[in-house]
N, C-alpha and C positions, 0 to 999 in steps of 0.2 A: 334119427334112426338110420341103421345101415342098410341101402339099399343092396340085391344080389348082384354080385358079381362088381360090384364096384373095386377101381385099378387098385394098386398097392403103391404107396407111399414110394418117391423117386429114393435110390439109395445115396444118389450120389447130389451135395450141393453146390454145383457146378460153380457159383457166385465168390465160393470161396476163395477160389484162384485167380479171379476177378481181385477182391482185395489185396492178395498178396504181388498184385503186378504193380511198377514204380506208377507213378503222378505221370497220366499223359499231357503233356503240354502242347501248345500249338504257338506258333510264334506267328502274329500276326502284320509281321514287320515289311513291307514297304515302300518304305523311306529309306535315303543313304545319305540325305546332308544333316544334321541339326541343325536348328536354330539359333539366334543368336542369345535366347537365353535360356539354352541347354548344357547339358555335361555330355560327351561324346564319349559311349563304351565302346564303338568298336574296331578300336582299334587294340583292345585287349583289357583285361584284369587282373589285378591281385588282391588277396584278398589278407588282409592282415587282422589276426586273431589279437586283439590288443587288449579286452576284457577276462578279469581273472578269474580263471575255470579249474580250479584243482579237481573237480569229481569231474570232468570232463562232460558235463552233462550238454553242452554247447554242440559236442563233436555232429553229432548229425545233424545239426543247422547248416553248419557249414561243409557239412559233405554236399548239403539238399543245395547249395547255395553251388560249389563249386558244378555239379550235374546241370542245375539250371544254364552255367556258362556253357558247358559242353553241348548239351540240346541245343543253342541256340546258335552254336559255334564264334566261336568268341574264343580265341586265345588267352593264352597268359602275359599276362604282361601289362602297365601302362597303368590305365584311373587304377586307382587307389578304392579298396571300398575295407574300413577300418573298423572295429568295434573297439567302444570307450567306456569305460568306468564312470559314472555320474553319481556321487552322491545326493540325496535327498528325495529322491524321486519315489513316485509311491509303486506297487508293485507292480510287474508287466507292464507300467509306461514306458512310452520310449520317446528319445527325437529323434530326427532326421537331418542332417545338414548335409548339403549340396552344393559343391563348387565345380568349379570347371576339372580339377586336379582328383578330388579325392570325394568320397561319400564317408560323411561321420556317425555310426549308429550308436546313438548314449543310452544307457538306461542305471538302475542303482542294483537289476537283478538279473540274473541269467535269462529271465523267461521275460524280461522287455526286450532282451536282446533279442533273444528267439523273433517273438512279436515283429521287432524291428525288421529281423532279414526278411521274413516271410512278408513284410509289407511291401520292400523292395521289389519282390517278384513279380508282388502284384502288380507295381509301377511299372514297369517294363512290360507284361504281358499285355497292359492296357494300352499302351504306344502303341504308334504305328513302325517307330523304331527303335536302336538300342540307344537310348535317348534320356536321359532324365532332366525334369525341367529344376533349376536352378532356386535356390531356397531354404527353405525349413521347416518341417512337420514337425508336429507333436501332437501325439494320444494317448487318453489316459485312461483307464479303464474304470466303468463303476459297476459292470457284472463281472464281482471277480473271480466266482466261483463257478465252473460251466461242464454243467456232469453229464455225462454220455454213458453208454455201454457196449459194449461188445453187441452186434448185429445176431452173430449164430452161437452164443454164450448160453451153456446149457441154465436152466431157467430155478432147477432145484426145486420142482414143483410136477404135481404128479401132471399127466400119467407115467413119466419114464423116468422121473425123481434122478436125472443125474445132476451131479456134483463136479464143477469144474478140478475142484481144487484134489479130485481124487482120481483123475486120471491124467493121461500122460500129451495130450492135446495142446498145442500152442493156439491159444483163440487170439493172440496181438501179435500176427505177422508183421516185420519191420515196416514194411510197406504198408501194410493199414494201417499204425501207430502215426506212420510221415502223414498219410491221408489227414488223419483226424486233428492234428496239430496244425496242420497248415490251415484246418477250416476252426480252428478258436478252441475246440475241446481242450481243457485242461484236468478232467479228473474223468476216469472209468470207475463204476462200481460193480461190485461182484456180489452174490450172494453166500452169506454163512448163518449159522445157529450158534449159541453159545454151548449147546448141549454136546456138538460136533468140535468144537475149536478151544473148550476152554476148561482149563483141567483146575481145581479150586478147592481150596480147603474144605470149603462146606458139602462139594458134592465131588468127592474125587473120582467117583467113575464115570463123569462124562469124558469126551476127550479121548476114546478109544484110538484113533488114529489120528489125534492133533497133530505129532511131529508131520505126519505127509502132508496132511494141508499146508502147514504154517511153511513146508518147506518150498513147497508151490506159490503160496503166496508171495514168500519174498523174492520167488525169482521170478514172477508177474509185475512185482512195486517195481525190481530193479530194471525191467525191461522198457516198465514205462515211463518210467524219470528219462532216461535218454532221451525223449522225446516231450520233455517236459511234461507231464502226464501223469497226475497224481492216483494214488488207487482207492478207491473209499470199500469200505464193507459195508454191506446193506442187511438188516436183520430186522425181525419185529420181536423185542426184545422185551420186559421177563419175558419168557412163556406163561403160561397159563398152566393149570397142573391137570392131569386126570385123578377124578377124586377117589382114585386106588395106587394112586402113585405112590413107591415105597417111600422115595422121599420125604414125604409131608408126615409120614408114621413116626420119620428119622428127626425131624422137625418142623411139628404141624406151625409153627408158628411164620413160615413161609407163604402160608394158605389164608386167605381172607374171604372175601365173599362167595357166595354159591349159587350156582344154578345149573339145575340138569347133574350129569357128571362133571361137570369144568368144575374148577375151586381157583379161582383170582390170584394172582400172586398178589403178595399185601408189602410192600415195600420201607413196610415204618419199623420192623424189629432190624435189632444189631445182625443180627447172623444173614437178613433179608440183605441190607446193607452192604456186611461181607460179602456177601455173593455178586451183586452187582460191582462193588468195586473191583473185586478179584477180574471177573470174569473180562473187564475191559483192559484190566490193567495189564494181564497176563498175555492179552492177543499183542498191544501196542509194545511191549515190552519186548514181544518175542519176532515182531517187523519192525524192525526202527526207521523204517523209513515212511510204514503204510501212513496215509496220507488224513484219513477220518474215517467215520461210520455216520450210515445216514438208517435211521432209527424211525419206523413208524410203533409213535408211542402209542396211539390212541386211531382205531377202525377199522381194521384190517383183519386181525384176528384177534382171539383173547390175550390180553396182559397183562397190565394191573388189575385193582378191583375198580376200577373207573369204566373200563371195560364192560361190569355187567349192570351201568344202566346207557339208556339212547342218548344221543346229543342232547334229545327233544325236551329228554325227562328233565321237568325241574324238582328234582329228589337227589338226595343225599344216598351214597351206598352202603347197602345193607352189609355192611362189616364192621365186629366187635372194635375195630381201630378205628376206622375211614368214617365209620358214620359220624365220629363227632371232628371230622374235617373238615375243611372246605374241598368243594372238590379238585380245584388246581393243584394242592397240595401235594395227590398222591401222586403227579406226576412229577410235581415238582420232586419230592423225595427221591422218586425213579431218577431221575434224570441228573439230580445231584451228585450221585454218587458215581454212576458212570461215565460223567463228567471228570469228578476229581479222579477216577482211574486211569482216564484218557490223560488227565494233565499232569500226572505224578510219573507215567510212563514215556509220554510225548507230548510234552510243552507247545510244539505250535499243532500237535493235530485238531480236525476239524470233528466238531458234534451238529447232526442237525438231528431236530427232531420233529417228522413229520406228521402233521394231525391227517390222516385221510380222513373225508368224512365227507363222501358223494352223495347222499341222499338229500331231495330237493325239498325236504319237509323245514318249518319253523326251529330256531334250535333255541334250548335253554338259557336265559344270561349267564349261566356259569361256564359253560362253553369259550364266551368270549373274556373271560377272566381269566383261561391259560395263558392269552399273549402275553397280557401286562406283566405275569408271573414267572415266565419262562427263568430258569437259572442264567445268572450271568457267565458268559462266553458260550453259551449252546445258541445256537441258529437257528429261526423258528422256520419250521416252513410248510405251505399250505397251498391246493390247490387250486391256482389261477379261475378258473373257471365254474368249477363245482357251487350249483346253486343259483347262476345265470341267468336271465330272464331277457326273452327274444321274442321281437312280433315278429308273427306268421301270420299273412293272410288275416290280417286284422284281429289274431287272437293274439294270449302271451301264453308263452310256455316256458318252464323250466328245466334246464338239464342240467344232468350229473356231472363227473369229471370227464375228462380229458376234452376238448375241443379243439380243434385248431379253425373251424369254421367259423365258430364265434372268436369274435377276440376277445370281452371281457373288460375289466374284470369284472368278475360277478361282485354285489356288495355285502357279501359277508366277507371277500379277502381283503378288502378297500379298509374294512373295518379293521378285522386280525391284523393287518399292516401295519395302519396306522397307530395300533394301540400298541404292539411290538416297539417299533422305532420311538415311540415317543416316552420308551421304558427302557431304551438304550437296548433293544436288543436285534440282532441284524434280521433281515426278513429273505427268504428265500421263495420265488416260486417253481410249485410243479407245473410243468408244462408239458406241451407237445412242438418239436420241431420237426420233425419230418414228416410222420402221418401220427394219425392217431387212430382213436375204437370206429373210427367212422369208415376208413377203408385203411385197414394196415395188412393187404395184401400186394403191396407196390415197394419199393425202397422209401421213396419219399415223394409227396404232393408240391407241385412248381406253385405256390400259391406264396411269395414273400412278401408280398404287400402286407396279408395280413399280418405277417410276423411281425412286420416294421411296426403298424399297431398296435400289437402287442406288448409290443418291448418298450413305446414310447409311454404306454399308461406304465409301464412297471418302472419305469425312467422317471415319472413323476413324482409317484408315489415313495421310493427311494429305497424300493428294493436292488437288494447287492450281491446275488445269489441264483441259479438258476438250475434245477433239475429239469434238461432237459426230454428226456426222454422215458418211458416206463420198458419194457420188454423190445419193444417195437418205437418206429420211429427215431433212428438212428444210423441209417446208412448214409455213408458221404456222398456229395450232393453239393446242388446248390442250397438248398434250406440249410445246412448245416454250418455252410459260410457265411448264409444270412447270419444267421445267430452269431457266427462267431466277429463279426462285423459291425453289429448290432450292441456287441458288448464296449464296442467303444466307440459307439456314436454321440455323440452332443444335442442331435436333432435341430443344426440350426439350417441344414438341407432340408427340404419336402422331401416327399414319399418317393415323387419322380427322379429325381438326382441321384436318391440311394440306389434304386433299381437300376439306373444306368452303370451306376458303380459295380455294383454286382455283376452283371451282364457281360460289360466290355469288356473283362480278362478271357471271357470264354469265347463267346462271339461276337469280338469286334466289328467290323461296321454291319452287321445285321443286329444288333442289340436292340436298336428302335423295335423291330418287329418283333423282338424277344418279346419285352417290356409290355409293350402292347398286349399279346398273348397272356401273360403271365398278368394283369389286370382284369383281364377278359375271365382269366381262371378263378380269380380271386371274388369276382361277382359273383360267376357261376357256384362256386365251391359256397356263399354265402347261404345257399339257398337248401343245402342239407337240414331234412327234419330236425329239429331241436326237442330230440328224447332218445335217454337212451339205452332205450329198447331197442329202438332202430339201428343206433351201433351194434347192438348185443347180437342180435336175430337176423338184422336187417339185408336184402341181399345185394350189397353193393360192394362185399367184399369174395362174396363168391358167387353171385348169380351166375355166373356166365357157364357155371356145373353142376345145376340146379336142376332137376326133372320137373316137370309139370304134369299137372293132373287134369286132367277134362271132366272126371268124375270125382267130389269129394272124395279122398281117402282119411281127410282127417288126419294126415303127419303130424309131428312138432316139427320146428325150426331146428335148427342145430345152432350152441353159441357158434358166435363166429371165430373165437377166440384158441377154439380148440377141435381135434382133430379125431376123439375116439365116440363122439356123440354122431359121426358120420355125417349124412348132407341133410338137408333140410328139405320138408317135405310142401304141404298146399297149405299149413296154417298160418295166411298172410296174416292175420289180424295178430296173432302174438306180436308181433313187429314195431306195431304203431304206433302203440302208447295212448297220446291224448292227441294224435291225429284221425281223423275219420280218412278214409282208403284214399277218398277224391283230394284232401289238403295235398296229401302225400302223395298222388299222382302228380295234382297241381306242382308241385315243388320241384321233383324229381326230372319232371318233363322241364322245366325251365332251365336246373343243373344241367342235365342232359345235352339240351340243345345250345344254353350257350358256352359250356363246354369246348365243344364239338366248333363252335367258331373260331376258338384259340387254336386248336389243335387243325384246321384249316391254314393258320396261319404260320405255324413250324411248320407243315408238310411241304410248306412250299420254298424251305430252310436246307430241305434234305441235298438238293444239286449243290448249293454253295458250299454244303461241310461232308461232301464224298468222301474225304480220307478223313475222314475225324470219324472214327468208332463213339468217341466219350459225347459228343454233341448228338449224331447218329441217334444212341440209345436215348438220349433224354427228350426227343423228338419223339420216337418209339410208345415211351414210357406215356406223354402224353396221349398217344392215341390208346395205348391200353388202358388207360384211367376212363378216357372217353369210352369206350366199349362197355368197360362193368358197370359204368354211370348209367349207356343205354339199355343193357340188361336188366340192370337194378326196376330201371322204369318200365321195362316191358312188362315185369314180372307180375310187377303191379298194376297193370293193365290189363294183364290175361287174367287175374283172378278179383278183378273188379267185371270183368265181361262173365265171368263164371257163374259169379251170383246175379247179378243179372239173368243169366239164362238160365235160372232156375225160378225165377222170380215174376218175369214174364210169359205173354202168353203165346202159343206153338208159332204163332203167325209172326214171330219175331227173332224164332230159332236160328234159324240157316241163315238170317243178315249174324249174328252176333258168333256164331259157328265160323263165317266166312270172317270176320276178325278176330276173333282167337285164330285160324288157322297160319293167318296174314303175321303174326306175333312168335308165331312156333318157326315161321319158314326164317324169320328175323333173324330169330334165336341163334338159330342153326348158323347161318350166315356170321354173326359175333363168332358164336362157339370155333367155328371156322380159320375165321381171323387171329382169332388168339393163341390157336396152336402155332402158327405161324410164327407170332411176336415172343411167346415162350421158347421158344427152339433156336431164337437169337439172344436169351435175355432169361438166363436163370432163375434173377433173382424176382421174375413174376407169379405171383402166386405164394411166396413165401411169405409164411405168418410166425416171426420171431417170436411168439408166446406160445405158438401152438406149436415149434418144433418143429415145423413141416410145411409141405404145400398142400394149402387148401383150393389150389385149381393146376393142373400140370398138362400137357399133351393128351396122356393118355387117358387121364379123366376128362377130358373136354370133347375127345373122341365117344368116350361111353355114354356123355349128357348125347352129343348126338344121335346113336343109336337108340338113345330113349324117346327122343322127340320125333325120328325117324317114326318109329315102331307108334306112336303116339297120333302119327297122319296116317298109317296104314290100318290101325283095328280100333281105336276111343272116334275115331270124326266121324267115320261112316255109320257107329253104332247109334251114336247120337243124332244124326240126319234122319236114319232109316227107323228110329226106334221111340216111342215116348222116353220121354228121360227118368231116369230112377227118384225116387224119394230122396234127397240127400240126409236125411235125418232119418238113423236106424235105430231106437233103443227100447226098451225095459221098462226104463226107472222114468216113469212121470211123475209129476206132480202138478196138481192144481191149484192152481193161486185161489186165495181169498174164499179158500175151502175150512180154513180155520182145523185144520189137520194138524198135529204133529207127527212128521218122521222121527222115529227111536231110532240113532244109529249107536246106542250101546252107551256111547260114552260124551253124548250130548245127544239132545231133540233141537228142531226145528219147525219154523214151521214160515210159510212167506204169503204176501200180502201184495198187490200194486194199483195203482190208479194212473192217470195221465202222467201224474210228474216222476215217481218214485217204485222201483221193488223196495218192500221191507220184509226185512229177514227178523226175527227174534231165536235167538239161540239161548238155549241154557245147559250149565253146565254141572252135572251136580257135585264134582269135586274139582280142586286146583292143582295145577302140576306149577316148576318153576323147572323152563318158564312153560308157558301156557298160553299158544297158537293159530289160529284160525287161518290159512290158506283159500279164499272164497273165490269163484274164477265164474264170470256170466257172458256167455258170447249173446247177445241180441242180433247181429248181422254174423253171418261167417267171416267178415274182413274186418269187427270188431271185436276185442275182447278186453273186458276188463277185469285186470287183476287184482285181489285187495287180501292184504296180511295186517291180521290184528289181534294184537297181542292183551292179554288179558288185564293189561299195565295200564292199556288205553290209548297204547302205540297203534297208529294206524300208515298204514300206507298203501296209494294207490296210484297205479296210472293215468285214471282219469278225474276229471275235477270234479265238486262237487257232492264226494260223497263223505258221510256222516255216520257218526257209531256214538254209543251211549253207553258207556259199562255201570255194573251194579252187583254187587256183594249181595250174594243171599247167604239165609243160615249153614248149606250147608257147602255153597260152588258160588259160583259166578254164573251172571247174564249177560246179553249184549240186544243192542239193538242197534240196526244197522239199517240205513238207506243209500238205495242206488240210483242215481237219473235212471230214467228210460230213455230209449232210445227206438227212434223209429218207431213202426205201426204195426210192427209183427207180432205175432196173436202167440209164439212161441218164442224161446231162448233156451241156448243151448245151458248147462248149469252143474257145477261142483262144489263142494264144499267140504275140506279136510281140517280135523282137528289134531295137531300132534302134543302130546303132552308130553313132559319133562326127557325133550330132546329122540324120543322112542316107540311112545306109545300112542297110531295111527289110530282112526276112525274117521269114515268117510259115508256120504253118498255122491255118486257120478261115477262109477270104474274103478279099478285097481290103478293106484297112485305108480307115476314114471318115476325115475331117476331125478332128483333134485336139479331144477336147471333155477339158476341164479335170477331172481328178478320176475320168473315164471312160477316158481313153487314147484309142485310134484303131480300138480292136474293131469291128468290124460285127455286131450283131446277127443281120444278115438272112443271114450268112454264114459262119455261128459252123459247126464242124465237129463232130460226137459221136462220143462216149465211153461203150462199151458197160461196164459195172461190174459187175466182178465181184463174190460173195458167197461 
């Protein structure tokens, strides 16, 4: 919810110009003899272009190469540094030869050469002089595919729905393009529709203004080849139809299964067919250079008819085609054909197609019969981490996608892997390299250790492919050279050796203490709750502009992901998931604090790197990460003391008053801090999914006034005053009253003992689909959410709970239990039915705005539930 007077949105993204500035370098040179089994550059260079580049695609290699001599001052003239033609070599490998006279860079492709110069740089920047030791490298790459995105790249998603490719914006300044190239990215993706891009026999008035895009796109492909830098299009492709689409009237045989107003797209008639062919074949036809398309076939939103049932379900889809398929089928069909459009228009371009499918429930074994099935030459690929299982404090919990906390992989992608590869088909994963849903209010988390883990399980396994980034999680960095470093490691170094490698280009002989720090972070960052919720709600991405409340007001959280839901209010418990307040205190206080000992240990880095801005900021960056870690845990401490002091008795107020106030003054103090480090350092607070910053100066300025305002009129009322009732409603109801509530379009009626609420619902008619949103806070810093669908889909945040469905003559029943929790004689309680996509009924308040993962509960209008004993 939007609180009053909250700042307005920064206009300007200062960060930008940051990227557009050249690669600062720092020469950490010296030394002025070499050694006796070195090559001696300084007494000058040339550099001889000797590999054949008819599209000139090389030229800014070696512009980046002949700069680098200039920064470091080095004439022209003397060693020899040559590029060579090698055939046989497989793509972007390269060698290295090294004599006293001349440097030989071989490769059999333009982009080993690339590879090659940029590895030289790094050899020199790693010296202590202009020096190279004497020899022969060679590397070869087995992640060959390394996909990034534009950082401030509009998103094509509401709320501000713009469209790159339809205005007049350069988002790959030369300079950022040099960035990203030198740290291993070799493909940017963009977002498009087929509806927008692709103009087809079957449906010729899509495609109103394809020539702009397409004219945009290919001056994006060709801006990024110069920099080796392929360009992929990202889409979730069929669409899915609205079932009043003229189309489907024009030719219903496009249409396959149904639910609500959606109608499936059914991918098995000839005209179905046509249109998928058309529609790929027309974009790659009309870029000849674009690079691929990365395709979420199946979870994201509607598509096929595979679409309208769950992972979970092991059921066949209800459509006159599909139902006598198998279900791999319909994607296989989808997939075939947009394939042969790709390969009929552009022969090496790349197809991946990615199954999202984050939810941490059991899936169907037809699920994992897509790998084995995938079309030959399409690239599977699948979330790293999605489905994971991590002890916490002696429990296990399961999380969604994106992690970079955890490393992984979880064993559903172990499985889709191996069943891919050993069906001859390549395997890609999704991943996270800079940040991810955990804190992607930063550029990127100094945490490479875990990368290196990461990439050593995907190195086993023998995935060849790598997405890495979603929205966020993509600014150049060190993690991004991790990765791109990572892609052609062997692993026959430890963990420790690669981090040194990493390190020494930047900060030479303090890399020890780098390393060190960046170890220390990788503990620390281990210890983030594993759920996510806690991503979603949680406040570690924007606590530090968070208002607190002394007195329930009963807010929602705000995602964190976006920016028109406003800030987030006191309902910690939405947050938690299958943590109880204290795990997740527990957790956060240990992140927190050992943190804070890493970033002790750069601060003490800052005298040595005074003229280095680029070192500077990434010092910086760590203390800012440490602050919203501290916030994040305060937050959770003050409304862990909240209910507490509602809970206890008066004789224990003013101690628990006197530390929430000790928490507020904290606050203030961060909040403080941070305006500071923002007003050096743009890019803090910036949330590439959310378009904006979701913490800036002058909103860090207003949380203060709030917490200000917070010690001046809420501390004294509550000293000087019995405390209010936190709980204000209406709508009770009595357990184990054998009552039914009529709410129109279901009754209820609940029941509970020591172990269990049970709910019985009935329904007297069916929608499709058909609903239940059921929300029960037992503590205020607890809340359990549960969606369940009349299918027999369940899902919930917390363990243990249990549903029963049952066909009556003329609706559906359910029966439903919940653990108990705690000894409270009350629980806060909602329960919303929505049928076929529309039609609401409820008791607990008028339903909010849909928030993802929360449902449409009201907090501030939740009804109680008297519990018996």
């Amino acid at each position: 919810m939007k609180y009053k007077n909250e700042p307005k949105q920064p206009v300007e993204w200062g960060f930008v110009n940051e990227l557009k500035s050249p690669i600062e370098r720092i020469f950490n040179w010296n030394r002025n003899e070499p050694t006796a089994g070195e090559a001696d550059l300084s007494g000058g260079i040339e550099i001889l272009p000797g590999f054949p580049d008819n599209r000139k695609l090389l030229e800014t290699a070696y512009k980046d190469l002949w700069g680098f001599f200039r920064e470091a001052r080095i004439k022209t003239g003397g060693y020899k540094i040559i590029t060579v033609e090698k055939q046989g070599m497989e793509f972007e490998s390269y060698q290295i030869e090294i004599d006293k006279k001349e440097c030989r860079i071989l490769a059999s492709d333009s982009e080993g050469i690339r590879r090659g110069i940029y590895y030289l740089e790094d050899l020199l920047l790693d010296n202590d002089g202009p020096f190279l030791k004497l020899g022969k490298i060679e590397k070869k790459t087995w992640i060959k595919t390394r996909i990034s995105r534009c950082f401030f790249g509009p998103i094509k998603r509401p709320p501000f729905n713009r469209d790159e490719l339809m205005d007049d914006i350069d988002y790959y300044p030369d300079e950022y393009l040099n960035k990203l190239a030198h740290e291993g990215v070799n493909v940017l993706w963009l977002t498009i529709e087929f509806k927008d891009l692709c103009r087809t026999s079957v449906i010729p008035e899509y495609g109103c203004d394809a020539e702009k895009r397409l004219a945009k796109l290919r001056k994006t492909v060709d801006k990024c080849l110069r920099y080796g830098i392929k360009t992929y299009i990202f889409c979730i492709e069929p669409a899915a139809w609205n079932i009043d689409d003229p189309i489907l009237l024009r030719h219903p045989e496009l249409g396959g299964a149904k639910k609500g107003d959606v109608i499936y797209f059914c991918p098995f008639s000839d005209i179905s067919q046509k249109y998928l062919y058309e529609s790929v074949y027309s974009i790659f036809k009309a870029v000849p250079d674009l690079g691929g398309m990365i395709n979420i076939s199946h979870g994201e939103r509607s598509t096929t008819c595979l679409s309208s049932i769950e992972s979970s379900e092991a059921k066949s889809v209800d459509c006159p085609i599909c139902s006598g398929k198998e279900n791999w089928e319909i994607l296989h069909a989808s997939l075939s054909a947009m394939e042969r459009g790709m390969r009929d228009a552009a022969p090496d371009a790349h197809l991946i197609s990615w199954l999202y499918a984050p939810r941490t429930g059991k899936w169907a074994d037809w699920y994992y019969e897509i790998a084995k099935h995938t079309p030959e030459n399409v690239t599977l690929q699948f979330n790293f981490e999605s489905g994971g299982e991590l002890e916490h404090l002696g429990k296990t919990h399961i999380g969604g996608d994106y992690w970079l906390s955890y490393v992984g992989p979880a064993e559903r992608f172990k499985r889709i892997a191996e069943s891919a590869i050993s069906s001859g088909i390549q395997m890609s994963a999704k991943i996270q390299v800079g940040c991810s849903h955990e804190i992607a209010t930063i550029p990127f988390i100094p945490v490479p250790s875990l990368l290196y883990h990461k990439y050593r399980e995907m190195h086993k396994l023998g995935v060849s492919h790598v997405m890495q980034c979603w929205y966020f999680g993509n600014y150049p960095g060190s993690m991004n050279k991790a990765a791109g470093m990572l892609a052609f490691e062997d692993f026959s170094d430890n963990e420790k050796d690669f981090l040194f490698r990493l390190a020494r280009p930047d900060w030479g002989e303090s890399s020890g203490e780098v390393v060190k720090a960046w170890e220390i972070f990788a503990d620390a960052y281990s210890n983030y709750p594993f759920t996510m919720i806690f991503q979603s709600y949680g406040p570690m991405h924007d606590g530090v502009v968070w208002p607190l409340h002394l007195f329930p007001a009963w807010m929602p959280l705000a995602p964190t992901w976006l920016l028109d839901s406003g800030t987030s209010g006191d309902c910690i418990g939405e947050c938690l998931g299958d943590y109880s307040i204290e795990e997740a205190m527990e957790l956060c206080r240990r992140m927190s604090e050992k943190w804070n000992e890493g970033v002790a240990i750069m601060k003490n880095l800052r005298k040595d790197f005074s003229g280095n801005s680029a070192r500077l900021k990434d010092i910086a960056l760590a203390d800012a990460i440490g602050l919203q870690f501290s916030s994040g845990y305060g937050i959770l401490c003050f409304y862990a003391l909240r209910e507490k002091l509602f809970k206890d008795s008066d004789d224990s107020k003013n101690d628990i008053l006197d530390q929430m106030e000790a928490i507020v003054l904290k606050e203030i103090g961060i909040s403080k801090r941070m305006i500071e480090l923002c007003e050096n350092d743009s890019r803090l607070g910036f949330h590439s999914e959310a378009e904006g910053y979701k913490y800036f100066p002058e909103k860090l300025t207003w949380r203060i006034g709030t917490l200000e305002l917070l010690l001046r009129e809420d501390f004294p009322k509550a000293r000087n005053n019995p405390l209010p009732v936190p709980v204000d409603t209406d709508e009770i109801y009595n357990c184990n009253s054998d009552v039914c509530e009529d709410c129109e379009a279901f009754t209820w009626k609940a029941s509970n003992d020591d172990k269990f609420l049970t709910l019985e619902l009935e329904c007297p008619n069916r929608g499709n689909p058909d609903q239940f949103f059921i929300d029960v806070m037992f503590r205020e810093s607890s809340l359990m959410t549960m969606f369940l669908y009349k299918s027999g889909y369940t899902d919930s945040n917390k363990p243990g709970c249990s549903c029963h469905i049952s066909e009556t003559s003329n609706g559906w029943k359910a029966e439903v239990k919940i653990p108990m929790e705690g000894n409270d004689k009350t629980a806060r309680f909602s329960i919303i039915r929505i049928k076929n996509n529309k039609e609401i009924a409820g008791w607990g308040g008028k339903p909010l705005k849909y928030r993802v993962r929360l449902s449409i509960y009201n907090p501030k209008e939740m009804g109680l539930l008297n519990l018996s004993r």
